[in-house]
Structures are given as C-alpha cells and as structure tokens.
C-alpha positions, 0 to 999 in steps of 0.5 A: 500500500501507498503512503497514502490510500483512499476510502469510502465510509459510510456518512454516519461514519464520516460525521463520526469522524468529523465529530472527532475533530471539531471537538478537537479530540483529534487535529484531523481526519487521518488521525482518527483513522490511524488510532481507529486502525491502531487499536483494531490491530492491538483488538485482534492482537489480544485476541490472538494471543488469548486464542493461543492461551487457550490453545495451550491451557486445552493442550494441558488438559488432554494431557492429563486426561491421557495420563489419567490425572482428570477426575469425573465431573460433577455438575450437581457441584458445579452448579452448587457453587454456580448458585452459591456465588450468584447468591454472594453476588446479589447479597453485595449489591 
C-alpha cells in the first residue's frame, strides 16, 4: 500500500469522524483513522494471543486426561457453587 490510500465510509461514519475533530479530540481526519486502525490491530492482537492461551491451557488438559490425572465431573457441584456465588453476588449489591 501507498503512503497514502483512499476510502469510502459510510456518512454516519464520516460525521463520526468529523465529530472527532471539531471537538478537537483529534487535529484531523487521518488521525482518527490511524488510532481507529491502531487499536483494531492491538483488538485482534489480544485476541490472538488469548486464542493461543487457550490453545495451550486445552493442550494441558488432554494431557492429563491421557495420563489419567482428570477426575469425573460433577455438575450437581458445579452448579452448587454456580448458585452459591450468584447468591454472594446479589447479597453485595
């Protein structure tokens, strides 16, 4: 890509934009643009990263289910313990 590029938005987009400046958040289009484009690639950059952790933690798991470290599961406690945190939850607010 060019130094420079050209795009269409669509005009709520644009008033967004022109928003922007006018209250002089930002000292021109291209600069809320750029930081519109910098923080779409940190988003999926954190996105990727937390994909491979729980990529890892999966691996982790069938691991130990191969060597037979896993326990059964049991959702009556699951769900026991589901229940008493919602309840400690609504009691704090």
């Amino acid at each position: 890509m060019s130094d420079s590029a050209s795009v269409s938005i669509p005009s709520d987009l644009e008033q967004f934009v022109n928003d922007q400046v006018a209250t002089g958040a930002y000292t021109n289009a291209e600069h809320v643009v750029r930081e519109a484009l910098e923080r779409l690639r940190e988003r999926d950059r954190s996105r990727a990263t937390r994909i491979e952790e729980l990529r890892q933690q999966i691996q982790i798991g069938i691991d130990q289910a191969d060597r037979g470290e896993c326990t059964p599961l049991d959702i009556d406690a699951i769900k026991q313990k589901a229940r008493a945190t919602w309840t400690e939850r609504q009691a704090s607010q």
